[in-house]
C-alpha positions as CSV (number, residue, x, y, z in Angstrom):
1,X,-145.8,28.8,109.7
2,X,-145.1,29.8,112.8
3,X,-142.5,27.7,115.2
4,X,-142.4,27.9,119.0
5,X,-139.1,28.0,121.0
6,X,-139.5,26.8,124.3
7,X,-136.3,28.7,125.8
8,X,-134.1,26.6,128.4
9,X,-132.1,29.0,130.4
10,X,-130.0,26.1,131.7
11,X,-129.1,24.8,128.5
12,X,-126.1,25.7,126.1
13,X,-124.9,24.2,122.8
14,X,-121.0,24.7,122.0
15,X,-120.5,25.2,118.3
16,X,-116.6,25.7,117.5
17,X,-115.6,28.3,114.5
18,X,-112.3,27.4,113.8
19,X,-111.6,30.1,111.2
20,X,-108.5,32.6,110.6
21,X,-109.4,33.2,106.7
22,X,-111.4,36.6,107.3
23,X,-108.6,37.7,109.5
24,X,-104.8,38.8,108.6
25,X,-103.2,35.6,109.8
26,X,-103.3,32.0,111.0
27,X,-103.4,31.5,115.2
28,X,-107.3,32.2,116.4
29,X,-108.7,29.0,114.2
30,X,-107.0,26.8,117.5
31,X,-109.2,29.1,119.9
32,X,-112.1,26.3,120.3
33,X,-109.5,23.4,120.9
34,X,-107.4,25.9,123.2
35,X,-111.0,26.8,125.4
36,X,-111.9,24.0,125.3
37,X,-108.7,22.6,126.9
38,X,-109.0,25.1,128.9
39,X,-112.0,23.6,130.9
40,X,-114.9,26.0,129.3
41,X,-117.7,22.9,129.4
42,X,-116.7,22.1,132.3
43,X,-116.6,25.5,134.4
44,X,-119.9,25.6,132.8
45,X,-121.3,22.6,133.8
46,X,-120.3,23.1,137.6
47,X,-122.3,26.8,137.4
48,X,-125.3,24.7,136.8
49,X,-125.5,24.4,132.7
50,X,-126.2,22.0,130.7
51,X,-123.5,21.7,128.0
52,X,-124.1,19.8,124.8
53,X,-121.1,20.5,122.7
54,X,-121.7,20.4,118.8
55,X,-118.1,20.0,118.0
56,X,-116.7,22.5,115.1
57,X,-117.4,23.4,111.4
58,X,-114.6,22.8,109.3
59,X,-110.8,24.6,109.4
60,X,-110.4,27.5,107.9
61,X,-106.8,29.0,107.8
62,X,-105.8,32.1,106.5
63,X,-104.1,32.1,103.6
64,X,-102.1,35.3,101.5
65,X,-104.4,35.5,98.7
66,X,-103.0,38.0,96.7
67,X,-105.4,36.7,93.6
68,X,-108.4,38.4,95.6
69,X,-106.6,41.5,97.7
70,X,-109.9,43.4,98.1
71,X,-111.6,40.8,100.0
72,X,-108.8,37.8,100.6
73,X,-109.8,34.6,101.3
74,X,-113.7,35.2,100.1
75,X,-114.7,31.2,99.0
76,X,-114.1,30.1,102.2
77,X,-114.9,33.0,104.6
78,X,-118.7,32.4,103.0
79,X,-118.3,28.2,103.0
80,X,-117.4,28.7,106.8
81,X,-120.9,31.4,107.0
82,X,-122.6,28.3,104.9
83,X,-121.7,25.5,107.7
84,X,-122.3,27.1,110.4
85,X,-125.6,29.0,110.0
86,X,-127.4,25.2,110.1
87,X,-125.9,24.7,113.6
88,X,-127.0,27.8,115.0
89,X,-130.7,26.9,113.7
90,X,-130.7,23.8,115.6
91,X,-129.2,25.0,118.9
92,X,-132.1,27.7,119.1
93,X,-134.4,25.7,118.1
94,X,-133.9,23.3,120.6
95,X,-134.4,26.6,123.2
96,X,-130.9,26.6,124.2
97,X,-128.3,29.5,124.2
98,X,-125.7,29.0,121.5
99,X,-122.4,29.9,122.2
100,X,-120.1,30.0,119.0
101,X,-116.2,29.9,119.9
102,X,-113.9,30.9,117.3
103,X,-112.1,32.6,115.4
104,X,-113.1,34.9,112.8
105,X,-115.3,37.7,113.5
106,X,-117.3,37.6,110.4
107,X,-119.3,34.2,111.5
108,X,-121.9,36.4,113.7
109,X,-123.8,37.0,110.5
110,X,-124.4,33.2,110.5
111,X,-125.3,33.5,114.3
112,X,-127.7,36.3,113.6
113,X,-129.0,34.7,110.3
114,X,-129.7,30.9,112.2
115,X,-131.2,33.6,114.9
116,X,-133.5,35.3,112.3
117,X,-135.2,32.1,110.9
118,X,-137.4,31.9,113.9
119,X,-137.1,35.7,114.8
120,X,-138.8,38.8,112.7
121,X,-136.2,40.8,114.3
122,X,-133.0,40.5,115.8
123,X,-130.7,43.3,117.4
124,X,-126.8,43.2,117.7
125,X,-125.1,44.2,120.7
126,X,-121.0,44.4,119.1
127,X,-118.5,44.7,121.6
128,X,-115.1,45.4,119.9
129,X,-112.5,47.7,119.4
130,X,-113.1,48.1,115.7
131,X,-116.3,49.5,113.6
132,X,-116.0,47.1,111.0
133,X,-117.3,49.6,108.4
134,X,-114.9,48.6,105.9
135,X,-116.0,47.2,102.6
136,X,-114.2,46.2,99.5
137,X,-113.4,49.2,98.0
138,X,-112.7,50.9,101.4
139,X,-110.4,48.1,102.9
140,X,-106.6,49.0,102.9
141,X,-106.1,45.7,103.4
142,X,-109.0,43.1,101.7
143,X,-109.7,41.5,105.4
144,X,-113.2,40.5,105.2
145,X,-113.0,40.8,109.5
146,X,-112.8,44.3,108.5
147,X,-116.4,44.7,106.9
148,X,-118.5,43.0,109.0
149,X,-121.0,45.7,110.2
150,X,-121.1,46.7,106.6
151,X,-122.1,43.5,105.5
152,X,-124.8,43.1,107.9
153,X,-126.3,46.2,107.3
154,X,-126.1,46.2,103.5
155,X,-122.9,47.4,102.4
156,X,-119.7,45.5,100.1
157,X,-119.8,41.9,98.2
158,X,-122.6,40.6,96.8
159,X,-122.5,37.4,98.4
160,X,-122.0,38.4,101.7
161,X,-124.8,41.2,101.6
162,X,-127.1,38.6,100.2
163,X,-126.1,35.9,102.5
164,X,-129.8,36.7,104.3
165,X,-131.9,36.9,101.5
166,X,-133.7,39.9,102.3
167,X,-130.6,42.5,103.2
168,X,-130.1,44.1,105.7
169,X,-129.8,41.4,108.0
170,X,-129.9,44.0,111.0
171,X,-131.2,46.9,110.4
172,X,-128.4,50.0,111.9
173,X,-130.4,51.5,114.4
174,X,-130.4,47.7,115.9
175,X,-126.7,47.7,116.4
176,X,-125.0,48.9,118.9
177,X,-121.2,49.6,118.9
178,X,-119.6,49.3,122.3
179,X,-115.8,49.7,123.0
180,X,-114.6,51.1,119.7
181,X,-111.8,53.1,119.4
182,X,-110.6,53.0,116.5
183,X,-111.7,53.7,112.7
184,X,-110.0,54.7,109.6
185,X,-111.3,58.0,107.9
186,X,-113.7,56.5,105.8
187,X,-115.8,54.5,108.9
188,X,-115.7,57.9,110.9
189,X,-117.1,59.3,107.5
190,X,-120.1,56.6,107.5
191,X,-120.9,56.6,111.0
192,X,-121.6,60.3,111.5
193,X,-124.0,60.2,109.2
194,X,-125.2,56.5,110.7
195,X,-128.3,56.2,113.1
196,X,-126.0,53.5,114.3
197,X,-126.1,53.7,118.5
198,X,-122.6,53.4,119.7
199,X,-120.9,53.9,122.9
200,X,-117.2,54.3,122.6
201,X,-114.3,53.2,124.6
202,X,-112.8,56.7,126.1
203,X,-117.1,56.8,127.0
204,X,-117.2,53.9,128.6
205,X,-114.0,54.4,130.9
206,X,-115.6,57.7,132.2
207,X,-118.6,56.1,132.9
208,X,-117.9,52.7,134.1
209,X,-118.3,49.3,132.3
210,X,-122.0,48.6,133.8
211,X,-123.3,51.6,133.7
212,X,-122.8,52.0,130.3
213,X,-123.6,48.7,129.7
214,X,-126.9,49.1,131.0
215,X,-127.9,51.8,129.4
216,X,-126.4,49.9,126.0
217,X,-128.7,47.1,126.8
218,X,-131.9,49.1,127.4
219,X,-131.0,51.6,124.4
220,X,-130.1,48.2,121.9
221,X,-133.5,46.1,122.3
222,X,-135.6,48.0,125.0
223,X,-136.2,45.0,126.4
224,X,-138.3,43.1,124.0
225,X,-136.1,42.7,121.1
226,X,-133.8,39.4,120.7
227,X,-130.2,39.9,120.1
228,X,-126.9,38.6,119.4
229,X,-123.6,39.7,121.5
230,X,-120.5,39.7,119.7
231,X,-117.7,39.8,121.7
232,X,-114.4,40.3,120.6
233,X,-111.7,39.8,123.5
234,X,-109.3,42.6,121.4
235,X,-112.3,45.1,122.8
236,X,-109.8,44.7,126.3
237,X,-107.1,46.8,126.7
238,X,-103.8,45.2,125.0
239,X,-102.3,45.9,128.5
240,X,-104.4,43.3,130.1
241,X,-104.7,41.3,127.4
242,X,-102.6,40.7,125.3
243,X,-103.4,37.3,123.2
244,X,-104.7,38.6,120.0
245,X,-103.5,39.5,116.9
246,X,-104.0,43.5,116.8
247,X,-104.4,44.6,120.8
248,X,-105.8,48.3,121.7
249,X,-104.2,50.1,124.0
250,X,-106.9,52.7,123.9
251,X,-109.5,49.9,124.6
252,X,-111.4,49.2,128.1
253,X,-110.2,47.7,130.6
254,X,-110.4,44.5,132.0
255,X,-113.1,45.2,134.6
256,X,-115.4,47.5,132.4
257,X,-115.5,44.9,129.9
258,X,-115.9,41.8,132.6
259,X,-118.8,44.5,134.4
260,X,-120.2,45.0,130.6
261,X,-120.5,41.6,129.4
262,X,-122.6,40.6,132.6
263,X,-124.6,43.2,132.1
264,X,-125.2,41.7,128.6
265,X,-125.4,38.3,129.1
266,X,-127.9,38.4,131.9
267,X,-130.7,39.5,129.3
268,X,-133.1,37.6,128.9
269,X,-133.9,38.4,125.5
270,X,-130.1,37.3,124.2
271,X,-130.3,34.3,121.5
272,X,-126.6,33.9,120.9
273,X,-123.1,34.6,122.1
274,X,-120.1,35.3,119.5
275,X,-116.7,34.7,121.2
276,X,-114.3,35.9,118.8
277,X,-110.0,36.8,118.0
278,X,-108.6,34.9,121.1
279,X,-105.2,33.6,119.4
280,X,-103.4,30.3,121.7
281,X,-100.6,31.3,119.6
282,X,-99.7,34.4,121.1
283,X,-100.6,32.7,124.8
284,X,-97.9,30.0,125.0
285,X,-98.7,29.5,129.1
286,X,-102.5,29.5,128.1
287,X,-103.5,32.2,131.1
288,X,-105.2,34.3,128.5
289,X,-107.3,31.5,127.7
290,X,-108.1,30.9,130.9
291,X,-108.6,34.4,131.4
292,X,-111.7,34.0,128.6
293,X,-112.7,31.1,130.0
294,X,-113.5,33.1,133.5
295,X,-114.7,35.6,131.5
296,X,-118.1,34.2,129.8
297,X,-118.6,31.3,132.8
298,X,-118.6,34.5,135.2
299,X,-121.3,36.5,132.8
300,X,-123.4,33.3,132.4
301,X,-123.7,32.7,136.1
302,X,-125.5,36.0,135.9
303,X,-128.3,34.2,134.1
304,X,-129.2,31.6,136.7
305,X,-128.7,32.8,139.6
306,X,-131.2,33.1,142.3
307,X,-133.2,36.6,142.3
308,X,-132.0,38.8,144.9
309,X,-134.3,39.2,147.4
310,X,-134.9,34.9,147.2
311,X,-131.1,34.6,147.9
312,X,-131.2,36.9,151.1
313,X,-134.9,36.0,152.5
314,X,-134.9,34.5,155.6
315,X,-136.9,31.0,156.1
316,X,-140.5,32.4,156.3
317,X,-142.7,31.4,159.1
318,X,-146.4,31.1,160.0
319,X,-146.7,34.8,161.3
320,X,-144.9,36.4,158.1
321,X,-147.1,38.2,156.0
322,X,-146.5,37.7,152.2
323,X,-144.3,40.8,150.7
324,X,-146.4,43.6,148.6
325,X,-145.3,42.8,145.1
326,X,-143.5,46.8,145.1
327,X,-141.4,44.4,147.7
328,X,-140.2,42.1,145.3
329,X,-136.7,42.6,143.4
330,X,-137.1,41.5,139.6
331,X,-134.9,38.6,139.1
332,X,-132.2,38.6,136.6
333,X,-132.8,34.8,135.7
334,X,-134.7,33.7,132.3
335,X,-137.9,31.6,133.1
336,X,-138.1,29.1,130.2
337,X,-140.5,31.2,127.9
338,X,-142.4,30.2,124.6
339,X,-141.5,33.2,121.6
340,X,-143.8,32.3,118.5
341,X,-141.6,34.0,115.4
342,X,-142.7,33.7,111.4
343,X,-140.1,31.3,109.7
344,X,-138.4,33.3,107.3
345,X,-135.1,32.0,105.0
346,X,-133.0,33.6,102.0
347,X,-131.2,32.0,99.8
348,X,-127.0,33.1,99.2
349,X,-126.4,34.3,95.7
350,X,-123.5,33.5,93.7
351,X,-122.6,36.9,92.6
352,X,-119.0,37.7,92.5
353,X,-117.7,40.4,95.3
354,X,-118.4,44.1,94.1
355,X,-115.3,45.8,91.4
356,X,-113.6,47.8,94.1
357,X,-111.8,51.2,94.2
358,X,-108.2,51.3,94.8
359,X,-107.4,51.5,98.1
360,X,-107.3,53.9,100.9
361,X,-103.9,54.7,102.1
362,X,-103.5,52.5,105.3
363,X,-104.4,53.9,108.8
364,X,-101.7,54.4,111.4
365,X,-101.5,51.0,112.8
366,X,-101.2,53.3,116.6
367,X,-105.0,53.6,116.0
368,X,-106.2,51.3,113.9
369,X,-106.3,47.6,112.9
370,X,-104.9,47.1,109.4
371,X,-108.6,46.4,108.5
């Protein structure tokens, strides 16, 4: 049966992943309460939104595990994948635009899967500094944050492969890397032989943030397919930002990632918004939170604001003759829209993560995240 989603451009729903058990230590689980404190409904609400916060799944803190080193922390990466897909559901179904703070990276394939109950097909635009191509047998360090494009397309623990029944839950020509620079050997290895799009960081800084943005966006969806942005703040370079837990150096800057997510956000065909590895702990004056904060109200202005030529027209009079439609700029704002998409569900298994091969020898940590 088909379901009708009656998009509201005006509307988003807040849904809080406070979650540091797929990552390598405790801090970014406190990013919603930090955001939050630091005036995110608000800002939003004087752009012009309408902010209905959901409030948060339940904590999940990182923990050593050394019982489970090839994917650490596993029961409760999935229980926090489990709460929080139901959320997302209900926030688009309602037409608005959820926007997930967290926390762990590995909660966008609950974004993605809530997205894909009313959607046949749903892209992923992934801004970060890291592939995420790990799985694990290839993890030199069991963080699940490490695997997360492998999951989604297929690849590592049973459960998490099969946490959208009918695997992949993006196919790889429908993601698009943006901003990586850094990969061990073995996610170099997969992705030359990946259709997986990408447009890496030393790319991006020739080009500019928005022009390669807006050839990302065109080259991700082609403007008809829905997507998901993930955005990981760590995809900014570590000298401009420096509040999470592994920053780049070799990353983008500040203004090719603030030129990039506008470019993102302002299409119209985006379902959901990822916000991810902001850690309070390592921003004891909060500016780096604030920072965020400016960050995704700036890019969601984008979406409602008035069409070019309407916001430089002069008041028309009786004389003026009506433009030629070749006159007319397109406007960047969503008009609510109806999008008629087959329900489709899958069930999680229970199988226990994949018997792993030892190891790969840890990637110098000057490149790479200890992923």
């Amino acid at each position: 049966m088909a379901v009708r989603i009656v998009r509201q451009p005006k509307k988003i729903v807040l849904l809080g992943a406070p979650s540091s058990a797929a990552a390598l230590r405790a801090g970014h689980e406190r990013a919603p309460a930090a955001l939050r404190a630091a005036g995110l409904a608000a800002r939003l609400e004087r752009a012009g939104f309408e902010v209905v916060d959901a409030g948060d799944i339940a904590a999940r803190i990182y923990q050593q595990d050394d019982e489970h080193p090839r994917a650490r922390n596993f029961p409760a990466v999935l229980a926090a994948l489990h709460d929080l897909r139901p959320r997302v559901e209900l926030a688009i179904k309602s037409g608005a635009l959820p926007l997930i703070i967290g926390g762990d990276r590995i909660v966008v394939l609950a974004i993605l899967a809530g997205a894909r109950r009313y959607y046949r097909s749903v892209g992923l635009v992934y801004m970060d500094s890291d592939a995420d191509l790990n799985t694990p047998a290839t993890s030199p360090s069991g963080s699940v944050d490490g695997m997360v494009i492998s999951h989604i397309v297929g690849r590592g623990a049973a459960e998490m492969v099969r946490f959208w029944g009918e695997p992949p839950l993006v196919r790889e020509p429908d993601i698009l890397l943006f901003g990586v620079n850094r990969m061990s050997p073995s996610e170099e290895q997969f992705l030359a032989r990946s259709p997986m799009p990408r447009h890496l960081a030393a790319d991006i800084t020739k080009r500019g943030g928005a022009a390669a943005a807006e050839e990302a966006a065109q080259r991700a969806h082609a403007g008809q397919r829905e997507f998901v942005l993930h955005f990981d703040v760590d995809v900014i370079s570590g000298r401009e930002f420096a509040a999470t837990d592994y920053p780049a150096l070799d990353a983008i800057s500040l203004a090719d990632a603030r030129q990039a997510l506008g470019v993102f956000v302002k299409q119209p065909q985006l379902v959901g918004i990822n916000l991810s590895a902001y850690n309070p702990d390592l921003d004891p004056d909060g500016s780096y939170g604030k920072l965020v904060v400016d960050l995704i109200v700036e890019a969601l202005e984008q979406r409602i604001a008035p069409p070019p030529a309407e916001a430089a027209a002069e008041p028309a009079t009786a004389a003026a003759p009506p433009l030629a439609p070749e006159n007319i700029s397109a406007a960047p704002t969503v008009p609510a829209t109806e999008s008629s998409a087959a329900e489709s569900s899958g069930a999680p298994a229970a199988d226990a993560p994949e018997n792993a091969a030892p190891d790969s020898e840890p990637a110098n940590p000057e490149t790479t995240t200890p992923s």
